[in-house]
C-alpha positions as CSV (number, residue, x, y, z in Angstrom):
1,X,-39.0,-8.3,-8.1
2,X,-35.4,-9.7,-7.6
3,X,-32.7,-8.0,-8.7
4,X,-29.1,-9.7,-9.2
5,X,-25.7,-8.4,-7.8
6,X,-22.8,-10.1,-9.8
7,X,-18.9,-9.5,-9.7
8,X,-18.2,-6.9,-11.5
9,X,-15.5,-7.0,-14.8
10,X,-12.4,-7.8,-13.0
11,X,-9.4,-5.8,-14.2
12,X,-7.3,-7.2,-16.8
13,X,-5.1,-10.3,-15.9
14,X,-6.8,-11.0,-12.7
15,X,-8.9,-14.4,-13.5
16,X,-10.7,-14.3,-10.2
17,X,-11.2,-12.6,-6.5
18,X,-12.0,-13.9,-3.2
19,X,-15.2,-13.3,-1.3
20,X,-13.9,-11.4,1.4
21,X,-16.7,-9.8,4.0
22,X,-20.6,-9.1,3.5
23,X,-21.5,-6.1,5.3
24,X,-25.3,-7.3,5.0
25,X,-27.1,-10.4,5.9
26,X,-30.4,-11.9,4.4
27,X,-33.3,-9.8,5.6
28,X,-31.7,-6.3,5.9
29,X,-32.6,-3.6,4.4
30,X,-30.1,-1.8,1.8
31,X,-29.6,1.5,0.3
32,X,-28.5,1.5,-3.3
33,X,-24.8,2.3,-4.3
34,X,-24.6,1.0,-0.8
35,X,-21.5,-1.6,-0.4
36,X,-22.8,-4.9,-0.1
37,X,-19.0,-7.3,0.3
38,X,-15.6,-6.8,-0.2
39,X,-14.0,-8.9,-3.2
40,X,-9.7,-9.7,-2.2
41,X,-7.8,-10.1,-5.9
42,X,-4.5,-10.5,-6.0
43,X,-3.9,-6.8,-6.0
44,X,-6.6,-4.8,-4.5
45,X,-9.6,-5.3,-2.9
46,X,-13.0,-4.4,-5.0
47,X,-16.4,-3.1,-3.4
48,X,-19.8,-4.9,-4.8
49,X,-22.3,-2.0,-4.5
50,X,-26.2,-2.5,-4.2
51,X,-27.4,-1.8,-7.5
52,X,-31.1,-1.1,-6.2
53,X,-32.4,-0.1,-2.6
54,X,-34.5,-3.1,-1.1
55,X,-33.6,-6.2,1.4
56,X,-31.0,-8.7,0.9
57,X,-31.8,-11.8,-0.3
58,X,-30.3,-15.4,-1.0
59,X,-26.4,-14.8,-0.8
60,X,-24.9,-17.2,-3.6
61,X,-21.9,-17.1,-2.6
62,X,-20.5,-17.4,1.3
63,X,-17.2,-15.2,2.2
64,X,-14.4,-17.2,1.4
65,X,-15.7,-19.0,-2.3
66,X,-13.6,-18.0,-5.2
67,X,-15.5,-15.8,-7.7
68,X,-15.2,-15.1,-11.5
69,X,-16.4,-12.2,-13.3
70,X,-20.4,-11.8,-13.4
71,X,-20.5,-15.0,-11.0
72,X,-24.3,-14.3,-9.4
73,X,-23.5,-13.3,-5.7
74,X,-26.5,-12.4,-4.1
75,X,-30.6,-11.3,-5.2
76,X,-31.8,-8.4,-3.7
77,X,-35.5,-7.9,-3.2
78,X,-36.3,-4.7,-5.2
79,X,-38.7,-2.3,-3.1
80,X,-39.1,-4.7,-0.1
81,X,-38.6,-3.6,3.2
82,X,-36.8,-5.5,6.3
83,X,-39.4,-7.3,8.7
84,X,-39.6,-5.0,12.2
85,X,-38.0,-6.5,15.5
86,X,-39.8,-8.8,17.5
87,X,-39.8,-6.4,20.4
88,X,-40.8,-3.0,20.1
89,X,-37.8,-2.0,22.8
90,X,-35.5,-3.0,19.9
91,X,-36.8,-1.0,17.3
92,X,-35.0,2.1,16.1
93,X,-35.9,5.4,15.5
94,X,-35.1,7.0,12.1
95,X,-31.2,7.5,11.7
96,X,-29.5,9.7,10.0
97,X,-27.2,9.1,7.2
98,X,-24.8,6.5,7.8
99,X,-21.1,8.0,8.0
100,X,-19.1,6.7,4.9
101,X,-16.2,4.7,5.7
102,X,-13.1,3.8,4.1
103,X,-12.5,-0.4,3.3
104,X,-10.3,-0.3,6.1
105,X,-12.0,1.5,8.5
106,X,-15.4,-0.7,7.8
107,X,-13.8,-3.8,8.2
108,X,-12.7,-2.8,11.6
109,X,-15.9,-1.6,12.8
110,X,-17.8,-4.6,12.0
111,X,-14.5,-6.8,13.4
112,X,-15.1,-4.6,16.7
113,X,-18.8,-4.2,16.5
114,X,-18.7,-0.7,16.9
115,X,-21.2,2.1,15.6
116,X,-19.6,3.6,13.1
117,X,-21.9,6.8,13.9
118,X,-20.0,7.6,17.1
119,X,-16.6,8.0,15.1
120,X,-15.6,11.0,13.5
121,X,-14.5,11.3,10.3
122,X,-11.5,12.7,8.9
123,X,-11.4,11.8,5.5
124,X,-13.3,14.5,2.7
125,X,-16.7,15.3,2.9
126,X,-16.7,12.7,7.2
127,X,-15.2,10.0,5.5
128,X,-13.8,8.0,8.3
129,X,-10.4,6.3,8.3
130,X,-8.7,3.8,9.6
131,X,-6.6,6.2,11.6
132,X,-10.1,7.6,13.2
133,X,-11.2,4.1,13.9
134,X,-7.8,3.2,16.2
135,X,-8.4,7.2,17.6
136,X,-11.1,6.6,18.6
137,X,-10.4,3.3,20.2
138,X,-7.9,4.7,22.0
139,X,-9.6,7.6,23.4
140,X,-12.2,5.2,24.8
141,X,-9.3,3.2,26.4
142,X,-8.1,6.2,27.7
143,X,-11.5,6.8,29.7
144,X,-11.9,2.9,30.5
145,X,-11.6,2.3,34.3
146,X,-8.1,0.9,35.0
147,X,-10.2,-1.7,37.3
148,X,-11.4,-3.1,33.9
149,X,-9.2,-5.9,32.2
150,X,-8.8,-4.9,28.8
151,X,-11.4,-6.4,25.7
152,X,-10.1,-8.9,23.6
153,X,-10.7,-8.0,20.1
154,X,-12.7,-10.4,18.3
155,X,-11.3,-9.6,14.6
156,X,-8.3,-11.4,16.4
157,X,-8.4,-15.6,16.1
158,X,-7.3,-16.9,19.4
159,X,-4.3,-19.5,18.8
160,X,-5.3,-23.0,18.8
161,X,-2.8,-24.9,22.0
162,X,-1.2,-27.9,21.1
163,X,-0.7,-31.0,23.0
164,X,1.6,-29.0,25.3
165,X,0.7,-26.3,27.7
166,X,2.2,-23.4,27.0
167,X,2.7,-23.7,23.4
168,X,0.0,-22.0,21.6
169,X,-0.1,-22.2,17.7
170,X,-2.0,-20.3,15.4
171,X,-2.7,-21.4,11.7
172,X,-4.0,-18.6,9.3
173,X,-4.5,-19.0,5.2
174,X,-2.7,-16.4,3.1
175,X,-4.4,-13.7,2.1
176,X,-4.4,-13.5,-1.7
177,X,-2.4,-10.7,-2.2
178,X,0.5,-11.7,0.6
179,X,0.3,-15.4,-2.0
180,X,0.9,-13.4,-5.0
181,X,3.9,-11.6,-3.8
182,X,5.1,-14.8,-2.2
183,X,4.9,-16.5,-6.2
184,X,6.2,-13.5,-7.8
185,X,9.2,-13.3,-4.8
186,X,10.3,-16.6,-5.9
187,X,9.4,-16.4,-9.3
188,X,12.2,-13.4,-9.4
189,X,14.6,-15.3,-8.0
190,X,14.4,-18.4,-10.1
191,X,13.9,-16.0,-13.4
192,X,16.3,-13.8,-13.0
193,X,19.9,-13.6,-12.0
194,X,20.3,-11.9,-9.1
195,X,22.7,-9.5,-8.0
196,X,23.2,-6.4,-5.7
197,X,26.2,-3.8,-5.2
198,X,26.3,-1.7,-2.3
199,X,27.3,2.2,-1.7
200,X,26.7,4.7,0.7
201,X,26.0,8.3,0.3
202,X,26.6,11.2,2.5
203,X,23.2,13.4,2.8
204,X,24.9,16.7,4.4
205,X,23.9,18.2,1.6
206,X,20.3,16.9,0.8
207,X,18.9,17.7,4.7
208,X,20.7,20.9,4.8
209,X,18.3,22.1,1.3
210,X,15.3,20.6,3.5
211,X,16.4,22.3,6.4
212,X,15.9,25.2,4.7
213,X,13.6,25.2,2.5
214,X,11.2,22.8,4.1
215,X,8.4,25.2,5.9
216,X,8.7,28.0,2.3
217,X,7.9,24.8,0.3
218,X,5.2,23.5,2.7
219,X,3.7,26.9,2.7
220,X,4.2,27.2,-1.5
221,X,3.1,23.6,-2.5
222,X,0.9,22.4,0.6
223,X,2.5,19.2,1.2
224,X,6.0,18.8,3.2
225,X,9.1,18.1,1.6
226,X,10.7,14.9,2.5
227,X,13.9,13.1,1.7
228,X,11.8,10.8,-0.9
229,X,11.2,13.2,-3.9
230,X,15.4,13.8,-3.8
231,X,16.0,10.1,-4.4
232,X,13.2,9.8,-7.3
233,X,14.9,12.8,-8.9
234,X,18.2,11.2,-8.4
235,X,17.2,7.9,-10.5
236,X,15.7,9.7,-12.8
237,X,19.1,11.3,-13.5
238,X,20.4,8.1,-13.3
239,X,18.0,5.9,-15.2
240,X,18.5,8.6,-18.0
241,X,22.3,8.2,-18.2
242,X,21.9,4.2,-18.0
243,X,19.1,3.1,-20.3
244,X,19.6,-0.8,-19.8
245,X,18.3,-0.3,-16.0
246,X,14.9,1.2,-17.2
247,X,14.7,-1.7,-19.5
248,X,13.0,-5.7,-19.1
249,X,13.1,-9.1,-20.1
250,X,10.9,-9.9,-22.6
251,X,11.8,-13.6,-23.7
252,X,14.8,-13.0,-25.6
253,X,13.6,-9.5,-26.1
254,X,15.2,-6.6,-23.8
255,X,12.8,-3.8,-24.0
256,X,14.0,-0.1,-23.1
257,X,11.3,2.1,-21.5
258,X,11.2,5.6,-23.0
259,X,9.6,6.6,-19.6
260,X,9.9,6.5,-16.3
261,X,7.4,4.9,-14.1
262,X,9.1,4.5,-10.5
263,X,7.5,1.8,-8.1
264,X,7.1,2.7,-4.4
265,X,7.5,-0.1,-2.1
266,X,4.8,0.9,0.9
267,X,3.6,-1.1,3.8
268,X,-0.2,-1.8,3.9
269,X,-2.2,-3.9,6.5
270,X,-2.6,-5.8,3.9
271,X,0.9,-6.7,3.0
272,X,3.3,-4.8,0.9
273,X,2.1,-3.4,-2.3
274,X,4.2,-1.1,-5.2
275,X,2.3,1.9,-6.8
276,X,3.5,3.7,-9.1
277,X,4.5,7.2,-9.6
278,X,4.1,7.7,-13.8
279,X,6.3,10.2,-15.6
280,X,8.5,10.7,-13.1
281,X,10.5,13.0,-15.2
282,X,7.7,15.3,-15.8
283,X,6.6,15.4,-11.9
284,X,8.1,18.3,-9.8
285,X,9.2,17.6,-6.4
286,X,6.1,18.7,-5.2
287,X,4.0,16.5,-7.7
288,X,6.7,13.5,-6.2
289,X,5.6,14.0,-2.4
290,X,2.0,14.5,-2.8
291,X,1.8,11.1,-4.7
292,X,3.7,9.2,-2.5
293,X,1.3,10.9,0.6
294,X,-1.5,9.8,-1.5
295,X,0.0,6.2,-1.8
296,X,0.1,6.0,1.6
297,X,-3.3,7.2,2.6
298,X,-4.5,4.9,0.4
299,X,-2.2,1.7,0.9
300,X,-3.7,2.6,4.9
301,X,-7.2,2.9,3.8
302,X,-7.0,-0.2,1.4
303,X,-8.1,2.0,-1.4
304,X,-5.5,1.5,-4.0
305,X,-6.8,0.8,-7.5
306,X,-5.4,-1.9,-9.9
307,X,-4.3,1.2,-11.8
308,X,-2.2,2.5,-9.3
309,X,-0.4,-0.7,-9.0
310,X,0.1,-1.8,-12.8
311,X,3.3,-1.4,-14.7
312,X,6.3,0.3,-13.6
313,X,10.2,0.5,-15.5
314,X,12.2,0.7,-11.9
315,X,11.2,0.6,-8.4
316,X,12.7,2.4,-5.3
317,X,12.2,0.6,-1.5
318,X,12.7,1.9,1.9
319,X,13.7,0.0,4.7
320,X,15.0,2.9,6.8
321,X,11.5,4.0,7.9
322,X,11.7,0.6,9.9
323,X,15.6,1.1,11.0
324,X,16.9,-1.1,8.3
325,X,21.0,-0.4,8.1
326,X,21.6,-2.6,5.2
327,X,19.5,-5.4,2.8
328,X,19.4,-6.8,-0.4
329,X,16.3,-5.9,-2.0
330,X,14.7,-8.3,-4.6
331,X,13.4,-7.3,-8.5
332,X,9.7,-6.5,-9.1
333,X,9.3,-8.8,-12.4
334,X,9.6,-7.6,-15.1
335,X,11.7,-4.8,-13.5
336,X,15.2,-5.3,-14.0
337,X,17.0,-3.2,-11.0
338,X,15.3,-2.0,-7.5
339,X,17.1,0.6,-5.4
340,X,17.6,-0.3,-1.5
341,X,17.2,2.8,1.1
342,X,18.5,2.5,4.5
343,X,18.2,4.3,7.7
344,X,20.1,7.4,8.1
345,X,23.1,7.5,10.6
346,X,25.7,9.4,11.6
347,X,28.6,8.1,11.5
348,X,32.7,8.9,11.1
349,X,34.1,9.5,8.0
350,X,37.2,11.0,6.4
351,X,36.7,14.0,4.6
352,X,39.7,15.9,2.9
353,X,42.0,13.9,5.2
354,X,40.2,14.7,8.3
355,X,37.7,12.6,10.3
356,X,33.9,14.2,10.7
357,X,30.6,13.3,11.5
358,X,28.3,12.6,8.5
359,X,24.6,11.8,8.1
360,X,25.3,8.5,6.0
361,X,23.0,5.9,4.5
362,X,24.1,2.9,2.7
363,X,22.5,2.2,-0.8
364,X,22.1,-1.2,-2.2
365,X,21.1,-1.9,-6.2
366,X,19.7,-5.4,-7.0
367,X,19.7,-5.5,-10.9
368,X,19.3,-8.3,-13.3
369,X,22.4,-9.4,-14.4
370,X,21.0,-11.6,-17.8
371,X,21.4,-8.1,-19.3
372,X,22.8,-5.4,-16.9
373,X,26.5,-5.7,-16.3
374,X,28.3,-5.3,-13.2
375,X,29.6,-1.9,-14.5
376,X,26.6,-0.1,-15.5
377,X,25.4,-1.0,-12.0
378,X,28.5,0.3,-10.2
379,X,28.1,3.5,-12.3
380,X,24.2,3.7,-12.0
381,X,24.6,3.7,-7.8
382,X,27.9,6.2,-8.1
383,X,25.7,8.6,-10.3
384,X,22.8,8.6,-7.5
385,X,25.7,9.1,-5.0
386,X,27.2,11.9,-6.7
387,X,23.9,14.2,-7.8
388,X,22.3,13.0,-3.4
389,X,25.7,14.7,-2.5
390,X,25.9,17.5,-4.6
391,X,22.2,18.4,-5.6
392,X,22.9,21.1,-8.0
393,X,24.0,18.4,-10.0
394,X,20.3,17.8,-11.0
395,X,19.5,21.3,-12.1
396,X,22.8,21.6,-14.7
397,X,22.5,17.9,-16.2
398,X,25.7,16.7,-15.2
């Protein structure tokens, strides 16, 4: 008896997805609930599990075809089992369970043709990571004889020379999500107008309350305090005071946000993606850094869920961690401002008429100036200045 294996319902506003990878080929056996391919939409990328145990059949459609919602991707053979080698020195004994593994993590091992069995796993209950994958790779590097010229990786396409030596070139399609936030990068700039204003902000103040507090809160909340949940407080305080930068363009509509859903820009292997922290007035600062770890780990792991990237009223983005002194950062549509961090550096300043060193970091707000004006803006960045350098200014309100 066959038994079909369709897209699944396809979150809302995403009209189709991209075969990506099938982690079986026609003929094996599969376990069900087992991941069969990897669909790529625009935002995340979706696992197709087997919805019975049996052997693949007839794949329908090849990685690489576009795919709509219930589009017929495979048949699996219901209660069928895979044809033995050919040589009894290639059959198997019994194996254990397989390991589970992140979307990451398996993508790698098949690019590498590793067994995913030899890795440990980090992740709850074994899962392996990403992370454990590259640990691994590079313990076994570590032990390789230095006589041994080092593997080249096959998940990596060799460039294509052209008609000169010595000038290789190498042509790679878009992936669908680095496309969409090519279209939406330029649809912001030809939507909206445009511009950014600049401050900079002592942070004595802010690392000295890390500095000591950091290991009581570690110990007290489980997670480490970084510089992160200070800034997300900060705009809160901010986007409070100045409604119009929580707001968006809706036609000739402005709509004001009575909430405050903060996007934060993180770096993923697949591109940069914005997940969102909801009711950031509500979270604690412990509540702040354990979801931006769990953005992370999950932006790493390719795990992110169309939830975690819908929606948002302002968005905060950090090109410090990459030694960034000073950009201007571009509007998530329909957001109307984005804050710019930069890289932390000391640097001479004059302080009650005498010249000290400061930890300093410039700020840089890109808002929308169709309906933010170039005071509110100037206002908004002096009131995240002023609670950053005097923090107590978040607990009084003022």
């Amino acid at each position: 008896m066959s038994s079909e294996v369709r897209v699944p319902a396809l979150p809302e506003s995403i009209a189709d997805a991209t075969v990506l990878t099938w982690y079986k080929q026609p003929g094996e056996a599969v376990r069900r609930e087992e991941n069969l391919v990897d669909l790529e939409t625009d935002k995340v990328v979706l696992e197709v599990p087997a919805p019975v145990a049996g052997v693949l059949g007839e794949i329908k459609a090849a990685a690489g075809e576009t795919v709509r919602a219930d589009t017929l991707l495979a048949l699996i053979e219901e209660g069928a089992v895979a044809e033995p080698a050919d040589s009894p020195a290639a059959e198997k004994p019994a194996a254990t369970a397989e390991p589970v593994l992140a979307p990451a993590a398996r993508r790698l091992v098949k690019a590498l043709e590793l067994d995913p069995a030899d890795i440990p796993g980090s992740g709850k209950d074994g899962r392996v990571q990403k992370a454990d994958v590259t640990a691994f790779l590079d313990g076994r590097k570590q032990t390789r004889p230095t006589t041994e010229p080092d593997a080249v990786s096959p998940a990596v396409e060799q460039p294509r020379l052209t008609g000169e030596a010595g000038r290789p070139e190498q042509r790679v399609p878009m992936t669908r999500l680095r496309a969409r936030v090519a279209e939406r990068l330029v649809q912001a700039q030809q939507t909206a107008a445009i511009l950014t204003t600049f401050n900079e902000v002592d942070l004595t103040a802010v690392i000295g309350l890390r500095k000591r507090y950091k290991d009581q809160f570690e110990k007290t909340h489980g997670v480490r305090l970084g510089l992160m949940s200070f800034f997300v407080k900060a705009a809160v305080e901010a986007l409070r005071r100045f409604p119009i930068m929580n707001a968006s363009v809706d036609e000739n509509d402005i709509i004001y946000h009575g909430y405050y859903d903060i996007g934060m820009a993180v770096s993923s292997p697949r591109g940069l993606v914005v997940p969102i922290l909801r009711n950031c007035d509500r979270l604690t600062m412990a509540d702040i850094e354990q979801g931006i770890l769990e953005f992370g780990r999950k932006a790493e792991d390719g795990t992110l869920s169309y939830e975690d990237l819908t929606g948002g009223t302002f968005s905060i983005t950090n090109g410090g961690v990459f030694g960034s002194l000073l950009s201007t950062p571009i509007l998530n549509p329909p957001q109307s401002a984005i804050l710019g961090l930069h890289k932390i550096q000391d640097r001479p300043v004059a302080v009650q008429g005498e010249v000290v060193i400061r930890p300093m970091m410039y700020l840089a707000l890109s808002y929308d100036h169709r309906i933010i004006d170039g005071r509110d803006a100037v206002q908004f960045l002096v009131t995240i200045k002023d609670t950053l350098e005097d923090p107590a200014r978040l607990l009084m309100r003022i």
